[in-house]
N, C-alpha and C positions, 0 to 999 in steps of 0.2 A: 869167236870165243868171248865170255862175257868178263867184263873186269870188274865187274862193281863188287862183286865179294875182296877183292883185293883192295878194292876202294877205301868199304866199309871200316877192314881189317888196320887200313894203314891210318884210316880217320880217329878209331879208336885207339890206336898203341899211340897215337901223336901224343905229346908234355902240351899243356893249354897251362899260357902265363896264368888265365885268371883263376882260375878251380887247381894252377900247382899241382896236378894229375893229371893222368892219361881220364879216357872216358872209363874205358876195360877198369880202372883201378878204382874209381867211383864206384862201379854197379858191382863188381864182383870181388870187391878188398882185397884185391892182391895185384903183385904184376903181371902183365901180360906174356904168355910165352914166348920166346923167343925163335928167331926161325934161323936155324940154324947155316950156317954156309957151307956149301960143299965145293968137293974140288970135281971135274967132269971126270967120267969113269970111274969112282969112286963108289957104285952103285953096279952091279952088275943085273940090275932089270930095266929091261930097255922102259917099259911102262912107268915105272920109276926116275929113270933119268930124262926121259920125255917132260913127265910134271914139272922137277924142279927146274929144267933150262926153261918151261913156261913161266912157272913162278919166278925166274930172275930178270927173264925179260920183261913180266908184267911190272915187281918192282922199280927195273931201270924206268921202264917209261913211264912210271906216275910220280920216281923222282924227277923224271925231265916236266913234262907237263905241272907239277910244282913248283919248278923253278922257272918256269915259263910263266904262270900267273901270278907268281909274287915279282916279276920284272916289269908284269904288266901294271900291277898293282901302282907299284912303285914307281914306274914311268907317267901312270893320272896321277897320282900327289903329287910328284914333282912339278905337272906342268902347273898349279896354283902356286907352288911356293916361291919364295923372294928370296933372297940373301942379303940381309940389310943390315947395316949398323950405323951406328951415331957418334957421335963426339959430345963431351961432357960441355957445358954449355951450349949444345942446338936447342933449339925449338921446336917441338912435338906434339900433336895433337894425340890424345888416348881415344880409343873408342872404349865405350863406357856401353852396357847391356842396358838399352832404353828401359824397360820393362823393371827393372832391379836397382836403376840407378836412381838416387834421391841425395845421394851426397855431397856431390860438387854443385849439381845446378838442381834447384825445384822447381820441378815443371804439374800441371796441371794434366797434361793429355799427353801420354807416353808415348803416345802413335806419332805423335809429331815431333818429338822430343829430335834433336840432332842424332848422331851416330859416331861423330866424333867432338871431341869438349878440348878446351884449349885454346891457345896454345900454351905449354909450360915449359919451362926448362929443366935439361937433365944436370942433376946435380952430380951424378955416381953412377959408372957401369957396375955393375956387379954379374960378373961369370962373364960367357959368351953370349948370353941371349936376354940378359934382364937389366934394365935401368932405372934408378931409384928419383924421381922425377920433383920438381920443389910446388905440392899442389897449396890449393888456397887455404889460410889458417880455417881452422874448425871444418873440411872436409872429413867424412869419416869413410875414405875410402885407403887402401893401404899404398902408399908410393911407388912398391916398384914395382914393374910391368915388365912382360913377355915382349921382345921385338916383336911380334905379328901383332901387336895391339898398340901399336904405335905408328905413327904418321910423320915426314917431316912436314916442317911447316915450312913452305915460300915467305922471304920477305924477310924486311926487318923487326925485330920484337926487342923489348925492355921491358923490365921489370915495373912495377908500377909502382 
């Protein structure tokens, strides 16, 4: 039996964060039909109740197999992420986009440029994940940073 019509069906009725509509409600400006649930024997043609126990078992498995590769999914991001925080006074290096970055240090050759600048200290958590950092007078880059753009720094450091 082939499932990719059910495939197709479940890919288009899906809500997409970005487009905030299904696919079905982009091409044909309306909602998509809805598939009704039944209860078994409900139907008295065998040909009939045959389809929709197909159709509910095809549904089950591609919500399982959905939630099987959004675990997967989820289980490769995870193995990159960190769980890291700071205390307000450490010492931090930012990693700064070589290519974009001309505000804290001028460099001549981007390709060579470091990958992380610093090290500075944190003056302010702000939220769970962002800290407002004390960079050098007349930088024109904005203070607070994403934890994943932040380093600590080994050693001791002072102000200068």
């Amino acid at each position: 039996m082939s499932w990719l019509h059910w495939a197709e069906y479940w890919f288009n009725t899906t809500f997409h964060a970005s487009t905030e509509q299904t696919p079905f409600e982009i091409v044909y400006g309306r909602s998509p039909p809805v598939m009704i649930r039944w209860l078994q024997g409900e139907t008295r043609v065998e040909a009939v109740q045959r389809d929709l126990m197909e159709r509910d078992e095809a549904i089950r498995q591609l919500r399982s197999q959905l939630q099987r590769a959004q675990d997967r999914m989820k289980m490769q991001a995870d193995k990159k992420r960190s769980d890291r925080s700071f205390e307000v006074g450490e010492w931090v290096f930012v990693k700064l986009r070589a290519h974009r970055q001309n505000s804290v240090v001028t460099r001549i050759n981007a390709k060579l440029a470091a990958r992380y600048y610093g090290p500075y200290p944190i003056v302010e958590r702000i939220g769970a994940v962002a800290y407002r950092l004390k960079l050098p007078e007349g930088s024109r880059v904005h203070a607070v940073f994403h934890v994943s753009l932040l380093k600590k720094a080994v050693g001791q450091y002072q102000e200068d």
